[in-house]
C-alpha positions in Angstrom: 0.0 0.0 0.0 1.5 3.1 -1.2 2.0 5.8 1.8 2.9 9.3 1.2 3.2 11.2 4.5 4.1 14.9 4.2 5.4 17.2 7.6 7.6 20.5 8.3 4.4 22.9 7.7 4.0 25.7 9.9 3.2 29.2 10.2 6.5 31.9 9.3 6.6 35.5 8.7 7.8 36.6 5.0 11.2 36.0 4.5 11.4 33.2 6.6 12.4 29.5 6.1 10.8 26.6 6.2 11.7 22.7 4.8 9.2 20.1 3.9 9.5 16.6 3.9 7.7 13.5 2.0 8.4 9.7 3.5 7.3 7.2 1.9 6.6 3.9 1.7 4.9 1.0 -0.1 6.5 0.9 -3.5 10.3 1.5 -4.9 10.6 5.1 -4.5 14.0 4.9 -6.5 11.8 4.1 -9.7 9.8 7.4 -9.8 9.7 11.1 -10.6 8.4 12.9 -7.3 6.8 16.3 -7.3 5.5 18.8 -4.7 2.5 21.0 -5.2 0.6 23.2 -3.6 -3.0 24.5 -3.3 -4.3 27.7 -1.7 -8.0 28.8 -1.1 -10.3 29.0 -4.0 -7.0 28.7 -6.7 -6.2 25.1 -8.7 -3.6 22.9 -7.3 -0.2 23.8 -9.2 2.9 21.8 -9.8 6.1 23.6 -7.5 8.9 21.5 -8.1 9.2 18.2 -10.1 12.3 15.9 -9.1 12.8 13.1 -11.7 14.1 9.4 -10.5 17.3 10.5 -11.8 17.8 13.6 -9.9 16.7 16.4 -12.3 14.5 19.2 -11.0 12.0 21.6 -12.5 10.5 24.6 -10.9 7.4 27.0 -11.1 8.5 30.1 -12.4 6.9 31.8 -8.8 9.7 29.9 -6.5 12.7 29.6 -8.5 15.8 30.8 -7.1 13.9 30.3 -3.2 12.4 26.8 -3.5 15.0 23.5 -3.7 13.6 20.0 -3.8 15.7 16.8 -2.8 15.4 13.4 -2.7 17.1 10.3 -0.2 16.7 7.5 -2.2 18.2 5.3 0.4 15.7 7.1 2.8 13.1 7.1 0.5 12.7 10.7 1.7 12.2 13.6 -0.7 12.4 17.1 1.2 11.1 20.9 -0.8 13.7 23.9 0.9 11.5 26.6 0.9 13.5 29.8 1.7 12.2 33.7 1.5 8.5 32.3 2.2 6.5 35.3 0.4 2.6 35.5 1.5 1.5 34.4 -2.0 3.4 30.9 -0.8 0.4 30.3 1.5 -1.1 27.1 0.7 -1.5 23.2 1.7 1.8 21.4 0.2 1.2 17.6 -1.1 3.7 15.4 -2.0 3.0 13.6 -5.2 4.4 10.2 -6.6 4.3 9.8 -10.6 3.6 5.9 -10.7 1.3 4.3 -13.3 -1.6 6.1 -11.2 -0.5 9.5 -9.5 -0.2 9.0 -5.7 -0.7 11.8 -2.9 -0.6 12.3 0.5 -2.9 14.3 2.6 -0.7 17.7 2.8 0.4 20.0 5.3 -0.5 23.8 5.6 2.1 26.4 5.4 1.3 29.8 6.4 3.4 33.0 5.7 2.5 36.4 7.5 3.3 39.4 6.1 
């Protein structure tokens, strides 16, 4: 059974840090391109950062340069650096596995103040 189980949300002021992390669990994690997206209030979920099995990375044009995502294969871990939070960040995070069917987990809320 395929478990993806994100944590590291919180509530920061602008210009702040914070890092996000994805464990999973129930399939070979090695195998597949990992993403992270996020949804705020009354907007469509959007991709942030894509991370391919083989290490590659894309980015939304609205976090590059402040957003880095990562993966621990061995851990089967994949962590989103999120550095000078802006308010427009504010939104639930879900960690997303690109298998046959897309996989999700259940998200965690990150908050930025102004």
């Amino acid at each position: 059974q395929v478990q993806l189980v994100e944590s590291g949300g919180g509530l920061v002021q602008a210009g702040e840090s914070l890092r996000l992390s994805c464990a999973a669990s129930g399939y070979i994690f090695s195998k597949y391109d990992m993403g992270w997206y996020r949804q705020a209030p009354g907007k469509q979920r959007e991709l942030v950062a894509l991370i391919r099995s083989g290490g590659s990375t894309n980015y939304a044009d609205s976090v590059k340069g402040r957003f880095t995502v990562s993966r621990d294969n061995a851990k089967n871990t994949m962590t989103l650096q999120m550095n000078s939070l802006k308010p427009e960040d504010t939104a639930v995070y879900y960690c997303a596995a690109f298998r046959t069917v897309t996989s999700w987990g259940k998200g965690t809320q990150v908050t930025v103040s102004s």
